[in-house]
C-alpha positions, -999 to +999 in steps of 0.1 A: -512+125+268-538+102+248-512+109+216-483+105+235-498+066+246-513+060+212-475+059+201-463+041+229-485+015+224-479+017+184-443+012+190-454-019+214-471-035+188-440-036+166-419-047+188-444-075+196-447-081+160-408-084+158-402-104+184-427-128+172-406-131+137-377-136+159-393-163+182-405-178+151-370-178+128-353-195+167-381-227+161-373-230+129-336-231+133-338-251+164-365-274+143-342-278+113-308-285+134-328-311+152-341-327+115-300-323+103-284-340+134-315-369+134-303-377+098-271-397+084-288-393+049-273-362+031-300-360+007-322-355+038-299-328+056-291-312+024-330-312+016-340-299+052-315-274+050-324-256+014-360-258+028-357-241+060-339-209+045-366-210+020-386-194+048-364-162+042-390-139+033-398-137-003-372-162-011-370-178-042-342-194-046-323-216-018-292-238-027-263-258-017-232-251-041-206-275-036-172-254-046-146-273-070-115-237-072-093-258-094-118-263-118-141-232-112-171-253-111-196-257-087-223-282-079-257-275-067-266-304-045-298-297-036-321-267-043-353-261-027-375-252-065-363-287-078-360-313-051-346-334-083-319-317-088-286-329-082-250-325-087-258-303-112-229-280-127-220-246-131-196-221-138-184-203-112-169-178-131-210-165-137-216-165-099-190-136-089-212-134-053-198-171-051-162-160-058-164-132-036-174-156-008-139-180-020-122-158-013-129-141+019-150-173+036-174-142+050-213-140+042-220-117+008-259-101+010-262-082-028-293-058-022-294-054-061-277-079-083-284-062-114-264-033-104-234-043-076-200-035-082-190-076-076-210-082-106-196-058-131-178-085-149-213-105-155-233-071-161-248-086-194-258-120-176-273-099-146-295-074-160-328-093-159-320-092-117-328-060-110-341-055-078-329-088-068-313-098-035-289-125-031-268-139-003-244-165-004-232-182+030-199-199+033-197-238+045-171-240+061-154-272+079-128-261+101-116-230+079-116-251+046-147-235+027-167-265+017-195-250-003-221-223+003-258-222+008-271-193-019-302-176-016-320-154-040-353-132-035-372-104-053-370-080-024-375-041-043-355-018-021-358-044+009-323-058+017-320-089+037-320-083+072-295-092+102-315-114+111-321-131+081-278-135+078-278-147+111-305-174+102-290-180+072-256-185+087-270-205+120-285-228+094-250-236+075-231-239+104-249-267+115-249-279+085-214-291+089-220-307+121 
């Protein structure tokens, strides 16, 4: 009986602690739509936007790619490491994750970039990302993909969450509006 409660009240305390990550990740969203729709300046949405799903756990990376597919290019417009940085190119063709997303306009979460089968043609450039999660969130206006808000962490053997795709996504979508 005292066992039998010791895990009950074990198993409580998680789902406390889980629904306090939960209540916690809802202000935040609800905190950064509120800071994007109280904006016309896109510096300042963009800005807002990179920071909140910064807050991803162990994230280290957070940016906004803005998608050129004639030219393969994209443009990070913001990133939440450099606040300075803008409009700065790259090649798309070194960001298969990004391609992926192109083409399907559905959420890509990579639990090891180093070692996923959509980076096989970028091995060499990859290798140093072991253990590295990455997931890149389509923009999308209407169902023209605009851009996409990428997100990188060092997260051994700890994938990103549900949750963190569905704050991720929650975040891009308003975005947009």
């Amino acid at each position: 009986d005292l066992v039998a409660r010791t895990l009950r009240a074990a198993r409580l305390g998680r789902q406390m602690a889980h629904l306090g990550v939960q209540r916690d990740r809802m202000s935040s969203a609800i905190e950064s739509i509120k800071r994007i729709t109280a904006t016309l300046d896109s510096r300042g949405v963009l800005s807002t936007i990179v920071s909140a799903v910064a807050r991803v756990p162990a994230a280290s990376r957070s940016s906004i790619v803005l998608v050129d597919r004639q030219r393969m290019i994209g443009n990070v417009l913001a990133t939440f490491e450099d606040p300075s940085i803008n409009r700065l190119e790259i090649d798309l063709r070194k960001y298969p994750e990004i391609l992926r997303v192109l083409e399907t306009k559905k959420t890509v979460a990579i639990d090891d970039l180093a070692s996923h089968p959509v980076t096989l043609a970028v091995r060499e450039l990859v290798r140093a990302f072991q253990n590295v999660s990455v997931m890149v969130v389509p923009i999308l206006w209407e169902e023209e993909l605009l851009g996409t808000l990428f997100l990188r962490a060092a997260r051994p053997r700890c994938p990103f969450s549900a949750e963190d795709v569905g704050f991720c996504e929650l975040v891009a979508g308003a975005a947009v509006n």
